[in-house]
C-alpha positions as CSV (number, residue, x, y, z in Angstrom):
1,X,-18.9,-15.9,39.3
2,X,-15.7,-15.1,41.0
3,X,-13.7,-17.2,38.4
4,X,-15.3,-15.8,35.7
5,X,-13.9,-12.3,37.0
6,X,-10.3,-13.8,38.1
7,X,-10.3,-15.3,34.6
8,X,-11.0,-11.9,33.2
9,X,-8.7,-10.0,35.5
10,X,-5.7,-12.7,34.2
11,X,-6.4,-11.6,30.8
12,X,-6.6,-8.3,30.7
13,X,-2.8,-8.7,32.8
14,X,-1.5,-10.6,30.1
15,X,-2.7,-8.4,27.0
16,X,-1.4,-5.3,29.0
17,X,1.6,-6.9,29.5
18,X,2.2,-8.0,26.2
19,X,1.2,-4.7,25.0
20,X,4.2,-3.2,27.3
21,X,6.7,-5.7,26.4
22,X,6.9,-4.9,22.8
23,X,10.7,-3.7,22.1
24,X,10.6,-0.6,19.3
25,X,12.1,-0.7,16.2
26,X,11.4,2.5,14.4
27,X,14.9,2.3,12.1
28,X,14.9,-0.8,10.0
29,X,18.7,-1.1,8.6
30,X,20.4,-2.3,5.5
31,X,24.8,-2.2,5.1
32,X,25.9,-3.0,1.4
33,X,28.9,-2.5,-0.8
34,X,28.4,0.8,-3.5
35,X,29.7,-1.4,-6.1
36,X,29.0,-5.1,-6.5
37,X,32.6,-6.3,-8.6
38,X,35.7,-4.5,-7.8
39,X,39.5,-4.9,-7.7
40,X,42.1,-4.5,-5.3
41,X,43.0,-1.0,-4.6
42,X,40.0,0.7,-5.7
43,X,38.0,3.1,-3.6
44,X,34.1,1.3,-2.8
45,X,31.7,3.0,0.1
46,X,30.5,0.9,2.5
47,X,26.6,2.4,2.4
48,X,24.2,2.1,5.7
49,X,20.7,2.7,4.9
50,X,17.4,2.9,7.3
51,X,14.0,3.0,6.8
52,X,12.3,5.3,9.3
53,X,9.1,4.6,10.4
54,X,6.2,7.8,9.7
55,X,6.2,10.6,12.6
56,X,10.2,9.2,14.3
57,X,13.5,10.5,13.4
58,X,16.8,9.5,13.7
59,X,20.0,11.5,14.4
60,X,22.9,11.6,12.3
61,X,26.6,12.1,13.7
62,X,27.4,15.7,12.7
63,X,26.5,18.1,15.0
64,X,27.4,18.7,18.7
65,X,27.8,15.8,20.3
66,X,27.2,17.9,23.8
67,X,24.1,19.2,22.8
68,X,22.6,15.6,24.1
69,X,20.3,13.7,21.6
70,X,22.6,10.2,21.0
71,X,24.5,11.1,17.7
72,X,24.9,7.8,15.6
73,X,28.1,6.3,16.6
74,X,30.2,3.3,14.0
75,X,32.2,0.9,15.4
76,X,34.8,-1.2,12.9
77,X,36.4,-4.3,13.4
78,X,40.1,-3.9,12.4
79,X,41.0,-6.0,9.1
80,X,44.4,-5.8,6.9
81,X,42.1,-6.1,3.8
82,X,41.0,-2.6,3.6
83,X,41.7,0.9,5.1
84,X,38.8,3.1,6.1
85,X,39.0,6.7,4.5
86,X,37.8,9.5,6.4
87,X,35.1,9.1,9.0
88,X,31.3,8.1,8.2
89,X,29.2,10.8,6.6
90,X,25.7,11.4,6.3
91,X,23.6,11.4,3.0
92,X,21.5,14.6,2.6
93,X,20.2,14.6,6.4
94,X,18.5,17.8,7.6
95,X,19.7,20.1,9.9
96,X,17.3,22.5,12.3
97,X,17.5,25.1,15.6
98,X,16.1,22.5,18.3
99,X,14.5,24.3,21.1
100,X,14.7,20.9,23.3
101,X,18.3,21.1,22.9
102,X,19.0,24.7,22.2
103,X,21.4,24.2,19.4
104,X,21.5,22.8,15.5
105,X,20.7,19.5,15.0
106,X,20.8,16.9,12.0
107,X,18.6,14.2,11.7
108,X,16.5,11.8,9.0
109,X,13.5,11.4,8.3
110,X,11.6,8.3,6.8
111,X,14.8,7.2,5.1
112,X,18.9,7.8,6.3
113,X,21.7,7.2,3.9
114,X,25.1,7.4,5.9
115,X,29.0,6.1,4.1
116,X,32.3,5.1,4.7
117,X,34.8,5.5,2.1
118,X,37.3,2.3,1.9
119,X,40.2,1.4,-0.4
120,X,40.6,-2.4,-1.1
121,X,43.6,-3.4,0.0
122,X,43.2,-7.2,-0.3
123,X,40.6,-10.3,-1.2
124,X,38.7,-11.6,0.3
125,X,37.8,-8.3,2.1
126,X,36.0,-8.8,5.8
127,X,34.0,-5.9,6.7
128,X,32.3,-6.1,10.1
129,X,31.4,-4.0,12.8
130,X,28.7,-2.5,15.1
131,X,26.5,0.8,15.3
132,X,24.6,2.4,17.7
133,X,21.4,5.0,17.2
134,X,18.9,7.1,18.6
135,X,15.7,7.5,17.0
136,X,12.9,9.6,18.7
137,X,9.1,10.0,18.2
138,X,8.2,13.1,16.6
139,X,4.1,12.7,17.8
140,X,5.3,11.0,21.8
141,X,8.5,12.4,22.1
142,X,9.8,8.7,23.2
143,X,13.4,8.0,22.3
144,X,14.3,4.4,21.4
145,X,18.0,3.3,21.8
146,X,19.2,1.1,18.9
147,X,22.0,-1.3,17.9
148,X,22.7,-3.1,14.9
149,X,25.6,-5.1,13.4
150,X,27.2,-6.0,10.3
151,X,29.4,-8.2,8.4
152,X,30.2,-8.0,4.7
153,X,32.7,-10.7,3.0
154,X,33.2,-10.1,-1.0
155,X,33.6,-12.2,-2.6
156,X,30.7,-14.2,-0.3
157,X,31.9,-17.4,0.3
């Protein structure tokens, strides 16, 4: 009988455990070029989109960075093949008095569009580069942490 109840116990550890252990991904993300042919010198966007799971958020980069929800936050890798214009903007996120914080936020729901203007300045262009994001629950109030990466070549080898 008693291994019948240590077997039991063992299981229940390792279902709550793996149950725990899950690592959240609420903001599933895609980087593409806004054009898919171009030429040296034009202008192209470099276009970050997310798909947000139902009932989380995730906060965009133009709003008081003090207020303290983790604004989202681009990192590029230098490259002589193209020059970044401006900094990245948001795509029609929404903006709101957050009692939490006490100050206007912006945020996204179920999808985010953010860009980065670039002029071509040579081929092959080599985009690459990090991000980082906070996405919170808007039923748990858990915040998730997120990183992501990305590298763009045109024309692909």
């Amino acid at each position: 009988m008693s291994r019948k109840i240590t077997g039991l116990i063992i299981m229940v550890m390792m279902v709550s455990a793996a149950s725990f252990g899950q690592i959240l991904t609420p903001s599933k993300w895609k980087v593409e070029l806004s054009k898919k042919e171009f030429k040296v010198g034009e202008v192209i966007d470099i276009v970050f989109k997310a798909t947000i799971d139902k009932t989380w958020h995730l906060y965009s980069n133009d709003f008081d960075p003090e207020l303290g929800p983790i604004l989202i936050e681009f990192d590029f890798e230098e490259d002589a093949s193209y020059e970044r214009i401006g900094n990245v903007k948001p795509i029609n996120a929404k903006k709101h008095y957050d009692k939490t914080w006490e100050g206007e936020v912006s945020y996204f729901e179920d999808t985010a569009e953010m860009r980065q203007q670039i002029k071509v300045k040579s081929l092959p262009l080599k985009i690459e580069g990090t991000f980082d994001f906070q996405t919170c629950s808007d039923v748990s109030g858990q915040c998730v942490m997120g990183d992501d990466e990305f590298d763009i070549t045109y024309p692909a080898n």
